[in-house]
Phi, psi and omega in degrees: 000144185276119183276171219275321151357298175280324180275347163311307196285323156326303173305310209269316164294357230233323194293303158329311177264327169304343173315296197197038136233102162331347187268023147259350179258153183227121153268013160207127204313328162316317182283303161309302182335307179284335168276334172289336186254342178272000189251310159319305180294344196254324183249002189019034160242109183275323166326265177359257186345321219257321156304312191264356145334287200310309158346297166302304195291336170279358171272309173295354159267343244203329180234113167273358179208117187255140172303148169332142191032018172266114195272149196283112171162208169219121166267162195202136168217108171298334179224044179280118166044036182096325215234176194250105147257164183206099186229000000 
């Protein structure tokens, strides 16, 4: 179970981090694509890549309506505390 801990912290990075870092966030599905295959290249668990792939790619298909002054993508961290976000 996920504690309530990580995802505070995760939010608060995600709040945080946008200002003016990028390396968890992909505003355009290429850009994930590429963190996904450079995540692939590095950790050769393909199963995995192909699952949090999917995952990604259904944020960029399936939502269309994002809040005002919320920015358009996903974020992914692959190695937060053990575990894969994905928001």
């Amino acid at each position: 179970m996920i504690r309530e801990t990580i995802i505070d912290s995760v939010i608060s990075e995600m709040i945080h981090g946008f200002a003016g870092s990028d390396e968890y966030f992909s505003k355009t599905r290429d850009v994930f694509a590429a963190r996904m295959q450079s995540y692939i290249l590095e950790t050769e668990r393909h199963l995995e890549a192909a699952i949090i792939g999917e995952i990604g790619n259904n944020t960029f298909d399936h939502n269309f309506v994002f809040k005002k002054d919320f920015p358009v993508g996903v974020y992914c961290n692959l190695s937060y505390k053990r575990v894969t976000v994905l928001a």
